[in-house]
N, CA and C of each residue as an Amber inpcrd file, in Angstrom:
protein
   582
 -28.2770000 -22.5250000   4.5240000 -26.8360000 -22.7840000   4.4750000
 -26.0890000 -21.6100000   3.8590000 -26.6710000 -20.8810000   2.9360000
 -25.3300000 -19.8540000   1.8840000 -25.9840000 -18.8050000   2.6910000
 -27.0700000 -18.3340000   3.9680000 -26.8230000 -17.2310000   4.6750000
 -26.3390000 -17.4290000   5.1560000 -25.8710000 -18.4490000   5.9530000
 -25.2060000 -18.5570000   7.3970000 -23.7150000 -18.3390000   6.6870000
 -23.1840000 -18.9970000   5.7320000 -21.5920000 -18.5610000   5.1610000
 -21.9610000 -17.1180000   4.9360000 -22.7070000 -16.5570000   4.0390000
 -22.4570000 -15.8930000   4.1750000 -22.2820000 -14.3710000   5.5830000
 -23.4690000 -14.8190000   6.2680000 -23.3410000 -14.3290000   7.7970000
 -21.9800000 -14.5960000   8.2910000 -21.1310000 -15.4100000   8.4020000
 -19.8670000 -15.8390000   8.7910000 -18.7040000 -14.6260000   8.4180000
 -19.0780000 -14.9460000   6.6260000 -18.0670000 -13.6500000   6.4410000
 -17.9780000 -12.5160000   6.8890000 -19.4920000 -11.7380000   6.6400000
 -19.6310000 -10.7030000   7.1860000 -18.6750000 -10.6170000   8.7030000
 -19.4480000 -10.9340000   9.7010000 -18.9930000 -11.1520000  10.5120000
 -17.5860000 -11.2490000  11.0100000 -17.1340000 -12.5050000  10.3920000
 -15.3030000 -12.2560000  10.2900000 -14.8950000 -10.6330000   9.5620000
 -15.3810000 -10.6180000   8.8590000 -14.4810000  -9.1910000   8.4150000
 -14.4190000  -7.9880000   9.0880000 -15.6910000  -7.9280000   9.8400000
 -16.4800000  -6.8310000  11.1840000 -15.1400000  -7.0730000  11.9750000
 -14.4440000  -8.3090000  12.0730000 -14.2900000  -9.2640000  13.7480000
 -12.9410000  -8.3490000  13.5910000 -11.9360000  -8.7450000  11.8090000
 -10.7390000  -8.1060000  11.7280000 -10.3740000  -6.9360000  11.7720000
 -11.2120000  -6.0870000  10.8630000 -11.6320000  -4.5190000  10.8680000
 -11.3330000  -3.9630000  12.5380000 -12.4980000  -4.6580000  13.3190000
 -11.7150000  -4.1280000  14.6830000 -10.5850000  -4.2290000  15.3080000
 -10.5800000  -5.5340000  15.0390000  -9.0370000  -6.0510000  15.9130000
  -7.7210000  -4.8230000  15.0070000  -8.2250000  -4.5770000  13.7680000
  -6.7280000  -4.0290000  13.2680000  -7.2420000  -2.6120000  13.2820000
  -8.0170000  -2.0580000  13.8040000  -7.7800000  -0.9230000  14.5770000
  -7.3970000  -0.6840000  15.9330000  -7.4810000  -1.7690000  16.6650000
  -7.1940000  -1.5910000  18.0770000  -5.7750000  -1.8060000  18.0910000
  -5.5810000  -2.5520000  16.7180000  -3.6400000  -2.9320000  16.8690000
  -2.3850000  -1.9030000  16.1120000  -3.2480000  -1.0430000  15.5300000
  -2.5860000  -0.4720000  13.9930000  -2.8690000   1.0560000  13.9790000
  -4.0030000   1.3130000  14.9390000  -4.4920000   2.8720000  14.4570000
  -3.5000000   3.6700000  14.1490000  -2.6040000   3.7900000  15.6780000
  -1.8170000   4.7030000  15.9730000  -0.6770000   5.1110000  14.6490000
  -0.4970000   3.7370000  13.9480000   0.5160000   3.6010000  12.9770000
  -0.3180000   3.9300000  11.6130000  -1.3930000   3.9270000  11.4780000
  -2.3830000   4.2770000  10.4600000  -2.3880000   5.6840000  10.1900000
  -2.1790000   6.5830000  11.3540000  -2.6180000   7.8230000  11.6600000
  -1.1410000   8.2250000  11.1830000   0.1390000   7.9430000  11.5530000
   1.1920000   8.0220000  11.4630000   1.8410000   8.1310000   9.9940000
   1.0810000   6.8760000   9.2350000   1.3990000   6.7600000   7.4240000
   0.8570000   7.5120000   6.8270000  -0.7060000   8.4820000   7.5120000
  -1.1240000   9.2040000   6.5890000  -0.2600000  10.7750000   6.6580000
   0.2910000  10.7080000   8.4830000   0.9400000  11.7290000   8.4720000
   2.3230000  12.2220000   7.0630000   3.0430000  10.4340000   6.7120000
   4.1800000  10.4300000   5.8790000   3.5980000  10.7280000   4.4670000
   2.3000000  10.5880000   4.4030000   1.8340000  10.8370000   3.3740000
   1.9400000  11.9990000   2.5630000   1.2460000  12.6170000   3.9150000
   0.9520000  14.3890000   3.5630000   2.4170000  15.0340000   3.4640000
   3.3620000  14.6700000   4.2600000   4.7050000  15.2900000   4.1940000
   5.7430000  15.3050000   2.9910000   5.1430000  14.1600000   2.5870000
   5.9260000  13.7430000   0.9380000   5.0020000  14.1600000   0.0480000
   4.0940000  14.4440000   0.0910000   3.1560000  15.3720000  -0.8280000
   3.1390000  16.7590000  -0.5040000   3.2330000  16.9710000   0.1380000
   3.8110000  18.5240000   0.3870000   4.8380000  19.0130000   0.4950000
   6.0400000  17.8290000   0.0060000   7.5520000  18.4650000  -0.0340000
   7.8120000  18.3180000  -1.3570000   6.5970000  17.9890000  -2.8550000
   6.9140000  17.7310000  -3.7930000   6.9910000  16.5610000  -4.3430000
   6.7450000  15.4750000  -3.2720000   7.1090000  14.4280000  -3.7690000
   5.2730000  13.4050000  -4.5330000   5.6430000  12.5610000  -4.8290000
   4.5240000  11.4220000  -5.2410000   4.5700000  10.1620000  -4.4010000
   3.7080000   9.5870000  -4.3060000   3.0660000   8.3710000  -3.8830000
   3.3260000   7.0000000  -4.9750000   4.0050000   5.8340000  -4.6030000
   4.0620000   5.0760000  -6.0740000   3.6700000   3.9500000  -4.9240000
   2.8670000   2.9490000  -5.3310000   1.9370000   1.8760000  -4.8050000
   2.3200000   0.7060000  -5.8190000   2.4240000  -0.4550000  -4.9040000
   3.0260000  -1.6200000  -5.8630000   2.4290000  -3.1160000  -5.1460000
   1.9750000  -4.0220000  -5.9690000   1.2790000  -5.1540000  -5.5560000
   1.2610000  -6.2150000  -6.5510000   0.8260000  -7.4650000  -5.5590000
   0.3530000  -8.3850000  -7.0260000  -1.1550000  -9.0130000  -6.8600000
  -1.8480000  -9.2520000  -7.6780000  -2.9040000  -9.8670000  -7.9880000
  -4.0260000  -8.7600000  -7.1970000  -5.0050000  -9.5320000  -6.0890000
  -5.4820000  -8.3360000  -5.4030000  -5.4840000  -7.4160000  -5.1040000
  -3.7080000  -7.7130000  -4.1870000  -2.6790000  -5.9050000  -3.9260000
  -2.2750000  -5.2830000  -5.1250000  -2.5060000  -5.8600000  -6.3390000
  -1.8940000  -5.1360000  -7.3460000  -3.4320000  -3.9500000  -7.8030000
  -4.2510000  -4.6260000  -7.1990000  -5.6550000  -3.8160000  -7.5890000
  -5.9820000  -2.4520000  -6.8870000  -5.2460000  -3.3140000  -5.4880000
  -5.6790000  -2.0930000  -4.0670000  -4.4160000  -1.1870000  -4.6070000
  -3.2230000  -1.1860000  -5.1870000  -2.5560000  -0.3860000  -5.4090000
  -2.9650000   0.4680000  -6.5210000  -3.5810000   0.2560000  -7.3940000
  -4.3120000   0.8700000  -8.4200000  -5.9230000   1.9380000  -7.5670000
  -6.2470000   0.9130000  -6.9430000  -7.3350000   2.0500000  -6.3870000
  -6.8360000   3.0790000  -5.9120000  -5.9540000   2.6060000  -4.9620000
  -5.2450000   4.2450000  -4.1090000  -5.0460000   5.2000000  -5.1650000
  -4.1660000   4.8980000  -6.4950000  -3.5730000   5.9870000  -6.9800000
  -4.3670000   6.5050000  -7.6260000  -5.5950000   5.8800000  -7.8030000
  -6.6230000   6.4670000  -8.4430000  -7.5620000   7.4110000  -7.6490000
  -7.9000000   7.2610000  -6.8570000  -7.9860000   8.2060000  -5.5760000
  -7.3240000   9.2230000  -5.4600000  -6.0180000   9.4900000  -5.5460000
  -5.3630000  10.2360000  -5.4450000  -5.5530000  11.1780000  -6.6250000
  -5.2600000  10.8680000  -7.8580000  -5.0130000  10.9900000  -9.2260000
  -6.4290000  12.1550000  -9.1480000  -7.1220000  11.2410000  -9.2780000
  -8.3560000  11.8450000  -9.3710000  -9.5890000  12.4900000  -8.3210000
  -9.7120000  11.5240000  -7.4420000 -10.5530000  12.6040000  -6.4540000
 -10.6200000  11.2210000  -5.5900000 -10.9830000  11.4170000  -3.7570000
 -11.4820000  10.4680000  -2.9050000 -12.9510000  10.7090000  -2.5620000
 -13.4300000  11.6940000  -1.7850000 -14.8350000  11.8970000  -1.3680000
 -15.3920000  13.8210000  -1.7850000 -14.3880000  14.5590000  -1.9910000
 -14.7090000  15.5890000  -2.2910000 -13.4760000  16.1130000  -3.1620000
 -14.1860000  17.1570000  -3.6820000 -13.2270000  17.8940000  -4.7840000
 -12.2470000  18.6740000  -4.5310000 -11.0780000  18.1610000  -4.9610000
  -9.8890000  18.6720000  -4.9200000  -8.9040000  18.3710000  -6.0180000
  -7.7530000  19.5470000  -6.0600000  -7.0500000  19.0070000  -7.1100000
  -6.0710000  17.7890000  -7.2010000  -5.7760000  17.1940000  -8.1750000
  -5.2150000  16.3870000  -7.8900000  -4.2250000  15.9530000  -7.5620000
  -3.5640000  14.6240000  -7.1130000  -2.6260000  14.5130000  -6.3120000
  -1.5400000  13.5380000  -6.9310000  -0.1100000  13.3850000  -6.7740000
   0.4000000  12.9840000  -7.5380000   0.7330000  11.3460000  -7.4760000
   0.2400000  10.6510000  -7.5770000   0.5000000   8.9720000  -7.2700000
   0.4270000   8.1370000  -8.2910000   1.4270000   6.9500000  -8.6750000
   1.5370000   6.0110000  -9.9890000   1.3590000   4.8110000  -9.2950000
   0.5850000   3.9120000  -9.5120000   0.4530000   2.7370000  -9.2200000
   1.7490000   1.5690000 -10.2280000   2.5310000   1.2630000 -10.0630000
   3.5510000   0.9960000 -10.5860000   3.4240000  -0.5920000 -11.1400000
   2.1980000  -1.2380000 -11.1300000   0.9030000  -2.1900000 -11.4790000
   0.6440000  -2.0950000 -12.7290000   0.3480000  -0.7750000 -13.2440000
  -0.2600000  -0.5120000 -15.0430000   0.6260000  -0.3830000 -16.3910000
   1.8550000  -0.0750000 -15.9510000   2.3900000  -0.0450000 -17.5870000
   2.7550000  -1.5640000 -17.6670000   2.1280000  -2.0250000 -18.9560000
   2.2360000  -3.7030000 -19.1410000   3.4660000  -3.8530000 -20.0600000
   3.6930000  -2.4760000 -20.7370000   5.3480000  -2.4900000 -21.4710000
   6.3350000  -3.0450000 -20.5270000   6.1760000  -2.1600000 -19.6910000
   7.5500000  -1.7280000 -18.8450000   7.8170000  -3.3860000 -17.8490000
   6.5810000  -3.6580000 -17.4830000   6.1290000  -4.9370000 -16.6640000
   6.7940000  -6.1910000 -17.1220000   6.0870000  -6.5760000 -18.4030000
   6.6690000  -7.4340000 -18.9610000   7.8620000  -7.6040000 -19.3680000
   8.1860000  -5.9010000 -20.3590000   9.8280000  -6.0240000 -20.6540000
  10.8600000  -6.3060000 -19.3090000  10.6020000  -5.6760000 -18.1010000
  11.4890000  -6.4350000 -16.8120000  11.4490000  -8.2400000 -16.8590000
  10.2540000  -8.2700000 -16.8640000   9.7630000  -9.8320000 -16.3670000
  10.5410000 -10.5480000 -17.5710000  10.6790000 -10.2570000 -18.9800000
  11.2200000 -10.7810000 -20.1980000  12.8640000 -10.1950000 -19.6950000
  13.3210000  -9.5920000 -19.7090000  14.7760000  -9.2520000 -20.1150000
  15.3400000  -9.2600000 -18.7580000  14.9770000  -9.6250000 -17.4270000
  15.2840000  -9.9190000 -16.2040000  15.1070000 -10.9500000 -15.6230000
  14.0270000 -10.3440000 -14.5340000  13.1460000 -11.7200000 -13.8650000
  12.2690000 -10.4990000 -13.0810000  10.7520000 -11.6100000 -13.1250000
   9.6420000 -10.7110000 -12.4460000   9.9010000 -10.3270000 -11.2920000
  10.7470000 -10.8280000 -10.3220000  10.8440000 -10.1900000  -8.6700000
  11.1800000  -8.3560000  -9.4600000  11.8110000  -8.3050000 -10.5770000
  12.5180000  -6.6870000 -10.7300000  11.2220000  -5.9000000 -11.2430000
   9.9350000  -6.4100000 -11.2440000   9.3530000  -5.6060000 -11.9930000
   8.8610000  -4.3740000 -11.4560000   9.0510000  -4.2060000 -10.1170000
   8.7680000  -2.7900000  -9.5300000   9.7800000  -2.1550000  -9.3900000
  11.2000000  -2.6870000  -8.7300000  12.6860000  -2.6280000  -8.5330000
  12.7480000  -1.4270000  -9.1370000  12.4900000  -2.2110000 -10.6760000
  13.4270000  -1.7320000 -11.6910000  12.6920000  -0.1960000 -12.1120000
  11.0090000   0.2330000 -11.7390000  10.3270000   1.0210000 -12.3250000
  10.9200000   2.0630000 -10.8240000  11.2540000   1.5800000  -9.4410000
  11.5030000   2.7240000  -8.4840000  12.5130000   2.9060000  -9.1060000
  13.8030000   2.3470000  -9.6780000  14.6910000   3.2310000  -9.7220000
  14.9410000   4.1120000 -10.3800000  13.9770000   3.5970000 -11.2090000
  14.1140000   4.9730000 -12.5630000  12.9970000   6.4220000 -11.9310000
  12.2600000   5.9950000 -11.2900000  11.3720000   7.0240000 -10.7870000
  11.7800000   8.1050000  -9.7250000  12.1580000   6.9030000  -9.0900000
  11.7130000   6.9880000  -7.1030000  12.8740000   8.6160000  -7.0440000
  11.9900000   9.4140000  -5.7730000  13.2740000  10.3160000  -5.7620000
  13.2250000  10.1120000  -3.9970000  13.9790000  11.2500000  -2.6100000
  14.4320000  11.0280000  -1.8930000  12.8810000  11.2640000  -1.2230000
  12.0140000  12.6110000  -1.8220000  10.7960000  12.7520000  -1.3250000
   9.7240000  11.8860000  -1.5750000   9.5080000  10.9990000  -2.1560000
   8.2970000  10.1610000  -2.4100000   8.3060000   9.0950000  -1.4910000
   6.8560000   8.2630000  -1.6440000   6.5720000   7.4830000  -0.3100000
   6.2000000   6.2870000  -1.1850000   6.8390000   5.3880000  -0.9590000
   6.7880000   3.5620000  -1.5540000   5.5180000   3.1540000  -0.6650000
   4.2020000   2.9560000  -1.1580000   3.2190000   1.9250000  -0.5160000
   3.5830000   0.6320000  -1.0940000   3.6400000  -0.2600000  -0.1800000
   3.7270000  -1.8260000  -0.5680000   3.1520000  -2.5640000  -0.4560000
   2.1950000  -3.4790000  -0.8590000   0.8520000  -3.9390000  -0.5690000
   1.5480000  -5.5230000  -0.4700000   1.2540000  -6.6390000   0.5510000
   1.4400000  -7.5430000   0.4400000   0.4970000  -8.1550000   1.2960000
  -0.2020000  -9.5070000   0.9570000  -0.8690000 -10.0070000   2.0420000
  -0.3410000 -10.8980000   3.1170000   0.5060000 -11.4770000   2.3060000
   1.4480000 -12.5290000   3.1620000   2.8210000 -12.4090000   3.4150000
   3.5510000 -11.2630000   3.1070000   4.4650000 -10.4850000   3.2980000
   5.5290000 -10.7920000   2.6050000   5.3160000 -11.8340000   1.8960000
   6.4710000 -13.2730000   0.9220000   6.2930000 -12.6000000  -0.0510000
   6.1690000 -11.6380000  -0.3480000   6.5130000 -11.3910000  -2.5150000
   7.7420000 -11.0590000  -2.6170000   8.6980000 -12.0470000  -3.4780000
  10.0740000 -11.5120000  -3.5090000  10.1710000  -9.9660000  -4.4970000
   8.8810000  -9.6640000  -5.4950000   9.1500000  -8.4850000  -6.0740000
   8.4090000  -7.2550000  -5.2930000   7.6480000  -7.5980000  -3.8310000
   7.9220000  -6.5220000  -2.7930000   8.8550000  -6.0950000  -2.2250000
   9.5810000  -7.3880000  -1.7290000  11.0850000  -7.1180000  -1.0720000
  11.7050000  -6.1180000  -1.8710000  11.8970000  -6.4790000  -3.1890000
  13.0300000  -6.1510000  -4.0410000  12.6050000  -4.5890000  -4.4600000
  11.0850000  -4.0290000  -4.1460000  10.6390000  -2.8530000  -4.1970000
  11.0060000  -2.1880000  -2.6860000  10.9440000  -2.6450000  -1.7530000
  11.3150000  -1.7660000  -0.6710000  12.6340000  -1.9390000  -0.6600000
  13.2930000  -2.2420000  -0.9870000  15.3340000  -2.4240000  -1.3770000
  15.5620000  -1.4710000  -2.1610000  15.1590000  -1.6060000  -3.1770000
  15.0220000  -0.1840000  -4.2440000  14.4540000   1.0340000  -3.3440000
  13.5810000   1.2260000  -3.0090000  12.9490000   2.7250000  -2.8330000
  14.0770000   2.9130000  -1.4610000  14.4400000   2.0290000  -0.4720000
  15.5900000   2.4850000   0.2260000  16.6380000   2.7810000  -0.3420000
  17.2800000   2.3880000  -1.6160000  18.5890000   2.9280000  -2.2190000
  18.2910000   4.6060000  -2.9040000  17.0030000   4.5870000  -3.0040000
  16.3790000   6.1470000  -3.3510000  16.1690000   6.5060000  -2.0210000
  16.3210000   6.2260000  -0.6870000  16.3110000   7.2180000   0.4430000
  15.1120000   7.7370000   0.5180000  14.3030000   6.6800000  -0.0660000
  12.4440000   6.6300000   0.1640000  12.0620000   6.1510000   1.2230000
  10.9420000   6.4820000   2.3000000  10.5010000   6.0300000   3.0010000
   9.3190000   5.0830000   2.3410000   8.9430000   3.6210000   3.4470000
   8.0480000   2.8460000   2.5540000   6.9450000   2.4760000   3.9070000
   6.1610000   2.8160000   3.3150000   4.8880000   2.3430000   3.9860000
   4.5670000   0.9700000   3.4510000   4.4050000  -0.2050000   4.4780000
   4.0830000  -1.3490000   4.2690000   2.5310000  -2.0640000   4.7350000
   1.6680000  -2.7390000   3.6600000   0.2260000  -3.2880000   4.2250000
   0.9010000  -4.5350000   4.2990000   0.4190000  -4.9860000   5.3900000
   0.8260000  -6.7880000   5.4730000  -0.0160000  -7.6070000   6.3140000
   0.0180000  -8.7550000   5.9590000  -0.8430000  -9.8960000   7.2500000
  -0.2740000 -10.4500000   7.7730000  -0.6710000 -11.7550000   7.9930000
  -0.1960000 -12.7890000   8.8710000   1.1480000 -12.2540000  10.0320000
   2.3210000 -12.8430000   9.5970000   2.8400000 -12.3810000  10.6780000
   4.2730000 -11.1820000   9.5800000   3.5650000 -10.7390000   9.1130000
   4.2510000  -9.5770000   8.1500000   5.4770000 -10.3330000   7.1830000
   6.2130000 -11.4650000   7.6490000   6.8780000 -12.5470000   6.4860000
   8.1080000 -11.3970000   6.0040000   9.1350000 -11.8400000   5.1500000
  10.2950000 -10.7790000   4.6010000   9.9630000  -9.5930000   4.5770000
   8.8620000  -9.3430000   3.8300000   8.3230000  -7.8680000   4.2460000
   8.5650000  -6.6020000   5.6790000   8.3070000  -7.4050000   6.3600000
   8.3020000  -6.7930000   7.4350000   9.7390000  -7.1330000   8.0300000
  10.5720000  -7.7770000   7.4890000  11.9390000  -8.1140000   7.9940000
  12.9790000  -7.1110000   7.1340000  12.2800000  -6.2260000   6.2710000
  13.4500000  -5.5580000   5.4830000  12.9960000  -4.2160000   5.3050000
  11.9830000  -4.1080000   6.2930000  11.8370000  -2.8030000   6.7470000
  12.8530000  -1.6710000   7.6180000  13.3040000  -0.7910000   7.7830000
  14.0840000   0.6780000   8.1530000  12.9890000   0.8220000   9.4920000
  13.8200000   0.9160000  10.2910000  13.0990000   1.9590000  11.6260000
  12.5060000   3.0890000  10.9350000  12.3370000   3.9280000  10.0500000
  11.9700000   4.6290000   9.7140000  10.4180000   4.5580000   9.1960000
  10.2000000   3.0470000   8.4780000   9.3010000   2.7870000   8.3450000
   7.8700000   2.4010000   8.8950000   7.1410000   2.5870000   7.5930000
   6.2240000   1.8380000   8.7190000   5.3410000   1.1660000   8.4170000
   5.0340000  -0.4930000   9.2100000   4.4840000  -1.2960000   8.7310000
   2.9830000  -1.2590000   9.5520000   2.1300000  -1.5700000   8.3550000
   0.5640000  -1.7690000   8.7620000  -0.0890000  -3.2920000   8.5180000
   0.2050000  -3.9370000   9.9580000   0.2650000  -4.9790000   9.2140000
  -1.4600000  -5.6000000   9.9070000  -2.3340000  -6.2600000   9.1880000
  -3.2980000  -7.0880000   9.4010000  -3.1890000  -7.8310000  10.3330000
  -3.9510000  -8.2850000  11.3690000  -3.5340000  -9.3910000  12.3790000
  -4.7550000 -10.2670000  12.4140000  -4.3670000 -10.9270000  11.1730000
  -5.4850000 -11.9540000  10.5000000  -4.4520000 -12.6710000   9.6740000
  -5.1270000 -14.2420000   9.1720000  -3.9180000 -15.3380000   8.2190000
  -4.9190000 -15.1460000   7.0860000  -6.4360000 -14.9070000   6.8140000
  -6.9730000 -15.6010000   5.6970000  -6.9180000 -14.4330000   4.9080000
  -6.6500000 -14.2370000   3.5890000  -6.1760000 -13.7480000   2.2060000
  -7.3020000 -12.1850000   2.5380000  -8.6460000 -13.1950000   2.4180000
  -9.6500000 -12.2160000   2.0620000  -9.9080000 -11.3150000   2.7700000
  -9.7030000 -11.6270000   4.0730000  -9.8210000 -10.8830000   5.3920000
  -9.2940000  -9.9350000   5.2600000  -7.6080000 -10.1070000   5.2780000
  -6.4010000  -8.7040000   5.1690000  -7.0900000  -8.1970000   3.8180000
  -7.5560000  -8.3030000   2.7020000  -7.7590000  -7.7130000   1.7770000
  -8.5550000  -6.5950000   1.7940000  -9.5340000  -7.1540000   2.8940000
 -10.9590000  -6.3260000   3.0370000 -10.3970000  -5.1560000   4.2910000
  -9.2240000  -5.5800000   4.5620000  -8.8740000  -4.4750000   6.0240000
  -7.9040000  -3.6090000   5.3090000  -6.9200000  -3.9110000   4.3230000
  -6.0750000  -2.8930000   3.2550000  -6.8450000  -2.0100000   3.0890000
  -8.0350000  -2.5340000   1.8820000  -8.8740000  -1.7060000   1.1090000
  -9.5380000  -0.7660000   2.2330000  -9.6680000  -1.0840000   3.6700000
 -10.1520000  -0.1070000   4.8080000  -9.1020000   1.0990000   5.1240000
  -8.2340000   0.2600000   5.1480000  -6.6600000   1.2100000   5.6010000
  -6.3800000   2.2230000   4.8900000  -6.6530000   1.6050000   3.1990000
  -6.2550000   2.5040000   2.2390000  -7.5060000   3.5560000   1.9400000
  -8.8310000   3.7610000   2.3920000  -9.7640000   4.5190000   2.2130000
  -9.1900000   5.7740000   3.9280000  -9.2520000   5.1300000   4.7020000
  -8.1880000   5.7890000   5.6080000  -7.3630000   6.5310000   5.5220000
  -6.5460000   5.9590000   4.7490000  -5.1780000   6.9050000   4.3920000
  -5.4240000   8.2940000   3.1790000  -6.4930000   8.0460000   2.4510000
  -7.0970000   8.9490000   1.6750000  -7.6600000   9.9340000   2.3570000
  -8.4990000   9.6510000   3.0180000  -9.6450000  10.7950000   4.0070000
  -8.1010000  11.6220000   4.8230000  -7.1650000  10.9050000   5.7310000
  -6.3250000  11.5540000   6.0350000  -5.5330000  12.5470000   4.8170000
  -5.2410000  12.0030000   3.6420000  -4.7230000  12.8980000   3.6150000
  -5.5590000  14.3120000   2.9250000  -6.9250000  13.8260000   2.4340000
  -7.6990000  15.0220000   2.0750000  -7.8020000  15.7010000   3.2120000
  -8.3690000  15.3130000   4.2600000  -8.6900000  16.4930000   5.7280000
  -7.4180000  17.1440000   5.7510000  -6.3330000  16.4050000   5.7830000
  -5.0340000  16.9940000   6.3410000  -4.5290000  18.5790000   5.7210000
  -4.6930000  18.1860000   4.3230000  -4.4040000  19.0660000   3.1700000
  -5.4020000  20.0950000   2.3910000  -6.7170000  19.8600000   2.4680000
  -7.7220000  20.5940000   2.2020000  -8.8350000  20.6710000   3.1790000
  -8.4510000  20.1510000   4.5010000  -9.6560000  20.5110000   5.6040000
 -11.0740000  19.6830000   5.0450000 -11.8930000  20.0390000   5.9730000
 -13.7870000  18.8150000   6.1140000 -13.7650000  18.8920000   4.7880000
């Protein structure tokens, strides 16, 4: 019985992995392009999530920060997830939807690139992060599932959404964390070659 679940998962995650390359590449290939362009015009990478996505937003910038598969110097990205000052004091002297809001506006400039991690596309303090990084004249790269939800409704033609075409949590989680190892390798090849 606990191989066969577990055989299942496996399996399902193989099943999504493909399907959201056959649906997403082109736009995959595209975010790493916005990547490299805002990192090479000066700008930084700021990544924002909650719970899981708040993790996958921390991996990326850590990747970045520090190294992906080979050595290079490092790259400039804040996961906007870790200061628990700044976090809480929003969530205390506001309300939690501002707790990224409030960290793009003080940050964000016209060159940097907003990653937004959502699984179900409903976080009102995603929304309220891609609202912000548009009043900074940021472009925002969006991860999303199901059927992308506000998220994907308060997106800019400019943008661009990567969205999962899967409903269950774990699934899109396991295809982000793919996307976002993706978007790394792009932008190391891009910028420092094999």
């Amino acid at each position: 019985m606990s191989l066969t679940r577990i055989e299942k998962i496996f399996t399902d995650s193989i099943a999504v992995k493909q399907k959201t390359f056959t649906a997403i590449a082109e736009q995959i290939a595209a975010a790493g392009d916005c990547l490299v362009h805002s990192l090479l015009s000066e700008g930084k990478i700021m990544a924002c999530g909650n719970g899981g996505s708040a993790a996958d937003a921390q991996h990326f910038s850590s990747e970045l920060i520090n190294r992906f598969e080979a050595e290079r110097p490092a790259l400039p990205a804040i996961a906007l997830t870790t200061d628990s000052s700044a976090i809480t004091s929003i969530a205390n002297d506001y309300q939690y939807d501002e707790i990224f809001s409030r960290q793009i506006q003080a940050l964000g400039r016209e060159t940097d690139v907003l990653l937004a991690i959502s699984t179900s596309g409903q976080s009102p303090s995603i929304v309220q992060a891609i609202e912000a990084a548009h009043e900074r004249e940021m472009l925002v790269i969006a991860l999303t599932g199901k059927d992308g939800g506000r998220v994907a409704e308060c997106l800019s033609e400019e943008d661009i959404e990567l969205r999962v075409p899967a409903s269950q949590t774990a699934r899109i989680q396991e295809s982000h964390i793919t996307i976002i190892h993706a978007l790394c390798d792009l932008i190391d090849h891009q910028l420092f070659g094999a």
